[in-house]
Structure formats: structure tokens, C-alpha cells
N, C-alpha and C positions, 0 to 999 in steps of 0.2 A: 416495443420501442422501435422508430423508423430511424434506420444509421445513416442510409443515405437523405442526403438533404441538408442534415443534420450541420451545427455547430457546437464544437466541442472544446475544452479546455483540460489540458495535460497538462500535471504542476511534474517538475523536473524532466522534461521532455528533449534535454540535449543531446543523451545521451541514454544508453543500456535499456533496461523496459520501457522506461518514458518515452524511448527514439521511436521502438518497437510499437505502444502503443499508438501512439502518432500514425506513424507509416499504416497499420492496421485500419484505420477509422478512414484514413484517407485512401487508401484503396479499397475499404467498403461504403465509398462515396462520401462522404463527409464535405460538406460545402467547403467550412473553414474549418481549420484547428490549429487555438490559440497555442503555442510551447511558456509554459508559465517557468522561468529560470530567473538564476543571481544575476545571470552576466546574457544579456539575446546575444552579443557577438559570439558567443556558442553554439547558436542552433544555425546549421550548415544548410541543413533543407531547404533551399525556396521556398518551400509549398508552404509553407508553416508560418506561422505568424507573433512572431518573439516579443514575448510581454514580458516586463520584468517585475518579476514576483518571488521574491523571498516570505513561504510559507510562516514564517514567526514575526514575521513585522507586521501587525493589526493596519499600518495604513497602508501597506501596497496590496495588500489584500482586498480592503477599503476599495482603494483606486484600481483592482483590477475588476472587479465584480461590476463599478462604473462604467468603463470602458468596455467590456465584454458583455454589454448586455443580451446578447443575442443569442448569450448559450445558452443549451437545453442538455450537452453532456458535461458533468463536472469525473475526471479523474483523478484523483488523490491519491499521484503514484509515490511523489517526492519523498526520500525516507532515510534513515542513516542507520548504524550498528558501527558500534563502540566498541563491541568486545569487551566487555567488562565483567565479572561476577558480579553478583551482591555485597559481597563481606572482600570478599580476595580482588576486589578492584582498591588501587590505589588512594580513589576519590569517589564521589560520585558525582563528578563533573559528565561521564559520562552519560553516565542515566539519567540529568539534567536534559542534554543534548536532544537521547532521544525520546525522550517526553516531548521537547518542545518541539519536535519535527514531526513525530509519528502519531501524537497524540492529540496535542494544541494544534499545530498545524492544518490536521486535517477538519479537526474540530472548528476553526475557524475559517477555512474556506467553504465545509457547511453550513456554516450561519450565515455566510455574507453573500453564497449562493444561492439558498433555499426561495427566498424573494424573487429573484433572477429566473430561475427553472419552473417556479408559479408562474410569475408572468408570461410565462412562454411556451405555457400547458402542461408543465408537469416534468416531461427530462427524465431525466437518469443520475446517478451520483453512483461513483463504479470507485470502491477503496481499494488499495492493495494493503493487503493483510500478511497472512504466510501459516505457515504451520507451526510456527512459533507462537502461535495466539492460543494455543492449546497445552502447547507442551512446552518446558522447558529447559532448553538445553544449558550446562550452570557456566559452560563460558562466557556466554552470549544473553545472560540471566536480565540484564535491563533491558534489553534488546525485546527479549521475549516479553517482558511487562508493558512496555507501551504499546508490543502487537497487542496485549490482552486486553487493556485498555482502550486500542483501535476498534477491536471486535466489537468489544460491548457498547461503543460510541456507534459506530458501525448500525448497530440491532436499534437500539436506541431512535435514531435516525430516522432509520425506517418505518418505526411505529410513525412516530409524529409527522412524515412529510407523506404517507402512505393516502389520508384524504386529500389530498392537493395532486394526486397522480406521479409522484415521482419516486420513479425504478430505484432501488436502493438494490447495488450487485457488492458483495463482499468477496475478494478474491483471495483464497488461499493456496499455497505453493510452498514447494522444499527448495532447495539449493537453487536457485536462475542463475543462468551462464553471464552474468555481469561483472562490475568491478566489486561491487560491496562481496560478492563469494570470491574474488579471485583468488582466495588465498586459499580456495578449501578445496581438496583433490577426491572431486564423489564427483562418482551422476551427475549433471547439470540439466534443469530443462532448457530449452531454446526460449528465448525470451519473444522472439517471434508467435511462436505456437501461444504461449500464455496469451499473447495478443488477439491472437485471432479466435482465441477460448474465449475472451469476454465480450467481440464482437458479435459473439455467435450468442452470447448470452443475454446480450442488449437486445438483439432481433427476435429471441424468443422470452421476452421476459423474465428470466432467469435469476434471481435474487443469490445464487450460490455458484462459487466456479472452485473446485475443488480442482486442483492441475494436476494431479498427478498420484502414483501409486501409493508412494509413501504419506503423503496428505489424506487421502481416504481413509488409511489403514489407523491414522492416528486420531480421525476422529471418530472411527468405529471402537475405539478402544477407548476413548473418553470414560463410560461408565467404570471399568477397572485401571484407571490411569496410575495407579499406588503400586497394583499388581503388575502390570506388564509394562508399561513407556519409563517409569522411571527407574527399576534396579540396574538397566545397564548403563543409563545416565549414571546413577553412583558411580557405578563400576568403575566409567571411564574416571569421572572423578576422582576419588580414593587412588586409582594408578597413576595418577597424574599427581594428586597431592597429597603424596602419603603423609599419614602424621605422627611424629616420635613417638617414641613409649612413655607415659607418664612416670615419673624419677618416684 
């Protein structure tokens, strides 16, 4: 895939990876790149070109894929985390949330894309995933279900826009130095680097951007997932929510 030249569209680009990836594209030449956001008097960049696109509403979607005819990158970085468990969340208002953002959302900016990236030879569709599409961490347990969902939409994708030429890049990644971690005191990767990881992956084809150590490790362990990634997951669990003795 040629970056330079290129016209690109970034859904939540005001801010954190979205800003990251923006800045990224446009300094590996990107003619244009659209900032797909709620609010464009948010996007501070010049360079950038402020669409407003709220990922769950099916007509600004509609109407952006109209007006942005001329992209050939779709990035589907827009995303949320609820912090919720399955059972031990209050509601599942949360996990509502992030289905409709992380899942639908991105679901529906590949459908109303896909036509758009044909027309225009083919493109690229670059998702942000995470390492949560594998594993599951139980505070953050809905979170982790629409990555998994993302994944599989993700694969999915792929197969079917794969004769029409178009790059299907899945990117996965642990903690990024943004606001959705800020409250989490690990490692962060640079949300920059992520950026420039899937620049690098658009220029050489690359269907897979695995960010980091902890992301490898955890999909080299896929096949024993029971045995190794989840007993300290318990662990942390149970410490956290011990449970009385039955009477």
C-alpha cells in the first residue's frame, strides 16, 4: 500500500492514538486526512480535515463515506472501555456502550467504506484491536468482548474485501499512554510508536501489527490460554473479591 499520496480517514482523531495516528500518515505523506469526531471544533491540527462523525449513528456514517469519497485508508481507531465485569458490573449499560462503539461502529464504517476503497483500487482498512481480543482481563470483561468481536469482524472483513484489493491491517496492543489507561500505572506504549508501527505496516502490506512484548507473549500462549494467561487473572480476582464462607 502507497502512504504517500494517499487519502485517509481517522474516526476519533482529536485526540490520544487517533491524534497519533493522523500526525503519523501525514508525515508519511498522506495528501489528506479526514479527523472523523463528535465535535471537529476539537481537532486543533490545521492539517486535518474535521468531519463530524459519530461512529453509532448509521447516517453520519452514511454522509461521511459521501463526502469522503476519495479515501483509500479507512482507520477504525474510535473506541471506549467501560470498566465493567460481566456479573459484578452494576448494569450492562456498559457493555451496551462498548459493543456499539467498538463493534457496530466499526462494523459500520466497513460497510459504508468498502464501496469507497473499491472505487479507488482497493485501500486499506487498518482496526485498532488490543490485547484484550484474546484475553481477558475480568475488570474490563465487556471491554475485552467487543475487542473479541472487533477481531473476528476484523478476519472476517478481510476474507471478503481480500478480491477487490483491500489491506485489512488488525492492530493489537497492551496498555497505550492515553486517556482510556490513564488510570492504570504499568508500562504504557507511546501512542506515537503504535502509529508509526502501522504506517510501516501499510507500506509493506502487513495484515498484523502486534505492538509490543506483552501482546506477542499473549498470543503465543493462545493454545494453552486455561493453563497459563488466566490463573493469575483469578488470582487477581478472588483478591480483590473474596467471597464469604457459605453458612
Amino acid at each position: 500500500m502507497r502512504v504517500e499520496g494517499s487519502v485517509a480517514l481517522v474516526t476519533g482523531a482529536n485526540r490520544g492514538l487517533g491524534s497519533s495516528f493522523a500526525t503519523a500518515l501525514l508525515d508519511a505523506g498522506a495528501r489528506t486526512v479526514y479527523a472523523g469526531v463528535r465535535d471537529p471544533s476539537s481537532v486543533s491540527d490545521p492539517r486535518l480535515v474535521p468531519i463530524w462523525l459519530d461512529v453509532t449513528d448509521p447516517a453520519q456514517v452514511a454522509a461521511a463515506a459521501e463526502s469522503c469519497a476519495d479515501v483509500d485508508i479507512l482507520v477504525n481507531n474510535a473506541g471506549v472501555m467501560r470498566a465493567s465485569p460481566f456479573i459484578a458490573a452494576s448494569s450492562i449499560d456498559g457493555a451496551r456502550d462498548e459493543m456499539e462503539v467498538n463493534y457496530f461502529g466499526m462494523l459500520t464504517l466497513c460497510r459504508a467504506f468498502a464501496p469507497v476503497l473499491d472505487r479507488n483500487g482497493g485501500g486499506a482498512i487498518v482496526n485498532m484491536l488490543s490485547a484484550a481480543s484474546w484475553v481477558t482481563p475480568t475488570a474490563t470483561g465487556s471491554y475485552a468482548g467487543s475487542k473479541a468481536a472487533a477481531w473476528a469482524l476484523t478476519n472476517g472483513v478481510r476474507v471478503e474485501l481480500r478480491s477487490q484489493g483491500t489491506l485489512v491491517v488488525a492492530v493489537h496492543a497492551g496498555f497505550i499512554d492515553t486517556d482510556m489507561a490513564a488510570r492504570v500505572h504499568v508500562a504504557k506504549l507511546d501512542p506515537g510508536v503504535v502509529a508509526r508501527m502501522v504506517v510501516d505496516a501499510l507500506r509493506s502490506d502487513t495484515e498484523e501489527v502486534l505492538a509490543d512484548d506483552e501482546t506477542r507473549a499473549i498470543k503465543a500462549a493462545l493454545p494453552h490460554a486455561l493453563e497459563t494467561l488466566y490463573p493469575p487473572i483469578q488470582a487477581r480476582w478472588d483478591e480483590r473479591h473474596p467471597r464469604p464462607p457459605r453458612p
